[in-house]
N, C-alpha and C positions, 0 to 999 in steps of 0.2 A: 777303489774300483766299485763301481755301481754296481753289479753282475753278482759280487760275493755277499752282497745287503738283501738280498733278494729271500724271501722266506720258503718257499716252494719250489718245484721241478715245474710245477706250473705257473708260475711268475715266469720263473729264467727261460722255459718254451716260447711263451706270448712274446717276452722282450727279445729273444734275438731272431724273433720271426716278423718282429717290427719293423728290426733298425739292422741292415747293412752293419755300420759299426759296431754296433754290440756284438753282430755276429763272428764280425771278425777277431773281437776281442775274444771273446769264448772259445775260438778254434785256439787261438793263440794261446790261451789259459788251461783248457780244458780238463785234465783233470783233478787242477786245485781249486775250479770252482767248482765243479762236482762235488769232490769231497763235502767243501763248506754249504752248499743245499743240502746233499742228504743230510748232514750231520744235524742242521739245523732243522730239518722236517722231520726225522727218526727223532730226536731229543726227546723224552731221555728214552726210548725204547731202543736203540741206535741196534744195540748187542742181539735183542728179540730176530731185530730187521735182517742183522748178516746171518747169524741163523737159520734163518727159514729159507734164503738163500745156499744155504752152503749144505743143506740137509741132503743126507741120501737114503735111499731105499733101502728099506731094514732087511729086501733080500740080500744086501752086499756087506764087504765091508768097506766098498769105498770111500772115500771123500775127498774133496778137493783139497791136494797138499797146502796148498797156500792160505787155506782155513783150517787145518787141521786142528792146529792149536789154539782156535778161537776162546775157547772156556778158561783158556787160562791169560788172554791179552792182557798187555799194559797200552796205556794211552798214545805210546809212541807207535806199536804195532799196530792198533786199530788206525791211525793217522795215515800209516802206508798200508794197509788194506784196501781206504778208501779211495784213495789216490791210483790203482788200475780200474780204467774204464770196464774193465771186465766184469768190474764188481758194482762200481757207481754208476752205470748205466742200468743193469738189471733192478740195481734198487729204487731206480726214479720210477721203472715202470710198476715195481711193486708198488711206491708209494702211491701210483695214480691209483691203481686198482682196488687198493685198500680204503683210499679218497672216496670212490665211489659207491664202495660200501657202505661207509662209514654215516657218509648223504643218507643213502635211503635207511640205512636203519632209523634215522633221524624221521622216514616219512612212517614208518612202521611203528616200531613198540614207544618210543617216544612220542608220536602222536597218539595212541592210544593208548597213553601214560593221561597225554592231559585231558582226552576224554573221559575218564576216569574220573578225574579230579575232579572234571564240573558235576559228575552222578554224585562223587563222595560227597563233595560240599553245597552241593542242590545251588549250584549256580549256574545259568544259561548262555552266559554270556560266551561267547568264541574271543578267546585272545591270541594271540600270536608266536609260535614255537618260540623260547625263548634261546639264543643260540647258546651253541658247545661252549662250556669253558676250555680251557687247554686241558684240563687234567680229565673229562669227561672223554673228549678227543683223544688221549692219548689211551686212557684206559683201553676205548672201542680198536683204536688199531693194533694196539698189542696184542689184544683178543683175535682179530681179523688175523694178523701175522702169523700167532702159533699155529691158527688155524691150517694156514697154509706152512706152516712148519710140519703140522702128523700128515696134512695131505702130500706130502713134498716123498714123506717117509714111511706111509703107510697105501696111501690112495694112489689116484691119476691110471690110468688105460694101461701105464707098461709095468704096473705094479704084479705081474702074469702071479706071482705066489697067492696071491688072495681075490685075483680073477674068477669069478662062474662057481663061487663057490657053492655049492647046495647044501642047504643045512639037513639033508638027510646024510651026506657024509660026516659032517660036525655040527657040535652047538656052537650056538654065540658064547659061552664060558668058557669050553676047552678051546675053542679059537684064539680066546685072547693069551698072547704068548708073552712069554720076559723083557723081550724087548717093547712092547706096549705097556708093562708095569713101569720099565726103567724110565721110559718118555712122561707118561703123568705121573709120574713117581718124584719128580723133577719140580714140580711147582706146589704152592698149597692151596686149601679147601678153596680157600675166595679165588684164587688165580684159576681151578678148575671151573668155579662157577661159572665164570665170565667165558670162559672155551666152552661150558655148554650153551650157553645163553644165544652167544653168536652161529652154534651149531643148528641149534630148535628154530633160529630165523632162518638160515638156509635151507632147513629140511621145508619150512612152512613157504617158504619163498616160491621154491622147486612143486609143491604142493598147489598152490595155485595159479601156476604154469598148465600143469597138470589137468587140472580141472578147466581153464581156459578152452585148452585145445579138445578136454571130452564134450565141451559144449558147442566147440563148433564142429565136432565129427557127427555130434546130434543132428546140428542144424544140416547139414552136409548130407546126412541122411535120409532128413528126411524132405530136401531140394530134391534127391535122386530118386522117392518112391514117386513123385509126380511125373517124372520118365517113362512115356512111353510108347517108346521109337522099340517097332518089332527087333530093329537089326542089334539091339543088347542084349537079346537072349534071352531067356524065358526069367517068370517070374519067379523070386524066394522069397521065403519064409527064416531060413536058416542064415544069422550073419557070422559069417566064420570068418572073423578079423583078420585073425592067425597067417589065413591062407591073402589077404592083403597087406598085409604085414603090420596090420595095428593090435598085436593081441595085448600090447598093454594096457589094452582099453576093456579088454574079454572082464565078463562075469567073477571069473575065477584069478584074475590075475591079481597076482600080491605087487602092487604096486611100490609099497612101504619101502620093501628091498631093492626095485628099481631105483627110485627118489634117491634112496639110500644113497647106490652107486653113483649116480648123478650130481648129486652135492660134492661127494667126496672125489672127484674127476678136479676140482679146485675152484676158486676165484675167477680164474683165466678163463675157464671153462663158461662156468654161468654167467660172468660178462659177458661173453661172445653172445649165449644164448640167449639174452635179453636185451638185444641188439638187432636177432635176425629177425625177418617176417615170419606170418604166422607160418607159412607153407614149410620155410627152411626147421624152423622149431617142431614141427610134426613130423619131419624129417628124420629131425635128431633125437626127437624124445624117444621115437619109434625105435632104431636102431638099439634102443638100453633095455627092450623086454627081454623079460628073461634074465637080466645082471643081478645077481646079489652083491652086497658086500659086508664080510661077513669074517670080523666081525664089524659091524658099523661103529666107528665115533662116540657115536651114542650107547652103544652095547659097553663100550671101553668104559664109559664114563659113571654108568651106572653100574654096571655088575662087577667091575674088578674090588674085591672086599676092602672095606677100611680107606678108601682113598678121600672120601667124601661126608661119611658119615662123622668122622672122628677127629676135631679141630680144635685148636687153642684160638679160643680169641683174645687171651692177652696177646699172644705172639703175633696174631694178623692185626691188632691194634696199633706195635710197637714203633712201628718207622714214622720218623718223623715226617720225609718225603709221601704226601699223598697217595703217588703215583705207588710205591712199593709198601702199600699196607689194603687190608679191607676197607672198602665202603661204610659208609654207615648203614647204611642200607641189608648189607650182606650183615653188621654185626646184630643189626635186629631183628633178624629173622632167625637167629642160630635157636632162640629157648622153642620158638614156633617148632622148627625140623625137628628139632629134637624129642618133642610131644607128639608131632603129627605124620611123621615122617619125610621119605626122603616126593614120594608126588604133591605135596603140598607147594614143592617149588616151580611148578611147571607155570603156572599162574603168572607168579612172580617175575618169572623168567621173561614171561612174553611182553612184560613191560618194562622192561631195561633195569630191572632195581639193583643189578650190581655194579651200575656205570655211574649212575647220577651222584652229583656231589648232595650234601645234607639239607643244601638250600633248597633245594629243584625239589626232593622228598617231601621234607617240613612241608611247601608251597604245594605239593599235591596231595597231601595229607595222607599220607603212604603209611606213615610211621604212625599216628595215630589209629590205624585200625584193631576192634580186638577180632578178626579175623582173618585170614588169609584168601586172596583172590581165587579160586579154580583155575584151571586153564579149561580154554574153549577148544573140545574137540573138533576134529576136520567133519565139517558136514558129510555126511556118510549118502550122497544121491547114488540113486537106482543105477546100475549100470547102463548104458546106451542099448543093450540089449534086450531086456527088463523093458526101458519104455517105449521101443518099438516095436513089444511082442504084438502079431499079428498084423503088421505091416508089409506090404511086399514090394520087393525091389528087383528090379530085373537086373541078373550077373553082371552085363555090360553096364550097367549105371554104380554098381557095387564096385568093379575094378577101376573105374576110373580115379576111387580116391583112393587108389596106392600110392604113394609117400615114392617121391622121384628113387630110381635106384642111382642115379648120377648123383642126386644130394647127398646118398650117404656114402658113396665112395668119398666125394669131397668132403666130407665132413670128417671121414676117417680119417685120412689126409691132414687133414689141420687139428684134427685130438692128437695124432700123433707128435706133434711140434709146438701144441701151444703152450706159454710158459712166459714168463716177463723175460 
């Protein structure tokens, strides 16, 4: 059967959207060719993938009976796992989304991997992303999956226990609880690095989303100070966001803990969001002022003690399988951490160095450096506030760029339900 050869949920979509027959074959087959896609598109992360599926919110203690005893499968149970549609349906949509990720990372710290390379080895020349290998590939979505495994089980809109958190009530260390130790307590140093790696891309992702739309609330603002039609109201001086409902944009606003929340809402989430127009995006971004979350991802990853700092690298050496050992990359960088500390890796981070195989490295001359990259801080511009001190805008030209209130019903609306 043609259908069960097929390597993707994206093959097998294209082909029985082609062909009547195929189609028909697939209805007729369906969930043993299911099963054989995801198996073969999960391989070997298959275990990662139900996982992050079958995760529940660490306010409960539920989970789905029919996963329950996932951690301890054998190959015949995982076989009838995947064979209910209830399960290989949700995992093709994670794999798309995961796919999707996986792409633009590819446009992000991977290309500015090999820009890098041409500074390190003073060569000018522009050459051509070289594509993923499989084990690259699979590294990146394993990473992308747990992700959405602690988002599955710590994050997302109905997570109400770590909702609107204020850190004047707690810190980010007494925040982080046993069951956040028990979750990265589960993997080791390398397996965490790559969960931060793909975290610092989403927060940076969200980050200049962010900045996007303060530029065009700039621009926006200052289309409106040329306004002037009597019937807007008198002129101001004072932008009080707040009262239009963009104070995530205000002087004083800790955007950091917004973004935070934003990121950790999931995969499902920030697809949509870089999908919608700019209007619907300022819509959405808008409704997140004021969210902390807390403790963030990030907070987990750095402050819970010893999870990070303190590694065997024979033991992350040992597996034979690629896919289930450290990089080369991660193992040469551990004498650097260990001299220099734990922020000499943010650098690092932001060019994929726990993902790439030893070729890609070697070829970017990664490994050969005696120093460690920096990481590039977020450009820190003026608030909107700041550079339109002493501009004046009449109120009725100020209210018209409030953010639809019909979009953010809709938008609640669909945060409430989105999910593969």
């Amino acid at each position: 059967m043609i259908l069960q050869h097929l390597s993707t949920p994206k093959d097998l979509h294209s082909t029985i959207r082609a062909s009547p027959v195929y189609l028909a074959v697939f209805r007729n087959n369906k969930p043993r060719i299911l099963a054989i896609i995801i198996r073969r598109s999960f391989s070997p992360i298959l275990r990662d993938a139900v996982l992050a599926l079958c995760a529940s919110p660490a306010s409960t203690t539920t989970i789905r009976p029919s996963l329950a005893h996932l951690k301890y499968h054998k190959q015949e149970e995982m076989n009838a796992i995947l064979l209910d549609p209830a399960v290989s349906i949700p995992l093709c949509r994670l794999w798309r989304i995961v796919s999707c990720f996986v792409d633009s990372y590819c446009q992000g710290p991977l290309a500015r991997l090999q820009n890098c390379t041409q500074r390190w080895n003073q060569k000018s020349e522009d050459r051509p992303l070289r594509t993923l290998s499989d084990d690259e590939r699979h590294r990146l979505q394993r990473a992308f999956v747990r992700f959405e495994t602690y988002r599955r089980r710590f994050g997302g809109p109905d997570r109400s226990v770590w909702r609107d958190t204020r850190p004047s009530q707690t810190t980010e260390q007494n925040a982080i609880t046993e069951q956040h130790r028990t979750f990265v307590g589960r993997f080791s140093a390398w397996e965490l690095e790559e969960l931060h790696s793909v975290y610092d891309y989403l927060v940076s992702m969200v980050e200049d989303t962010v900045d996007g739309l303060e530029s065009r609330l700039f621009a926006d603002l200052q289309t409106a100070s040329k306004e002037d039609d009597e019937n807007l109201g008198a002129y101001t001086e004072q932008y009080d966001l707040d009262l239009i409902g963009l104070s995530m944009f205000q002087q004083d606003a800790e955007q950091s803990n917004q973004i935070a929340y934003m990121v950790e809402l999931g995969l499902p989430f920030l697809q949509r969001m870089r999908e919608m127009n700019m209007n619907d995006r300022m819509a959405t971004v808008a409704s997140f002022a004021g969210k902390n979350r807390n403790p963030s991802l990030g907070h987990v990853l750095q402050d819970v003690p010893g999870l990070t700092m303190h590694s065997n690298k024979e033991a992350a050496a040992a597996s034979e399988d690629p896919i289930n050992r450290a990089n080369v990359g991660w193992l040469w960088r551990q004498p650097a951490w260990q001299d220099s500390g734990v922020s000499q890796s943010y650098g690092l981070r932001s060019l994929g160095y726990a993902f790439w195989d030893e070729e890609r490295l070697v070829e970017a001359g990664l490994l050969g450096l005696g120093s460690l990259p920096k990481r590039t801080a977020r450009d820190a511009n003026p608030s909107v506030e700041r550079r339109l001190q002493g501009v004046r805008i009449r109120e009725g030209a100020l209210c018209k760029l409030q953010p639809s209130r019909q979009r953010r019903v809709e938008m609640e609306d669909w945060l409430e339900e989105i999910d593969y």
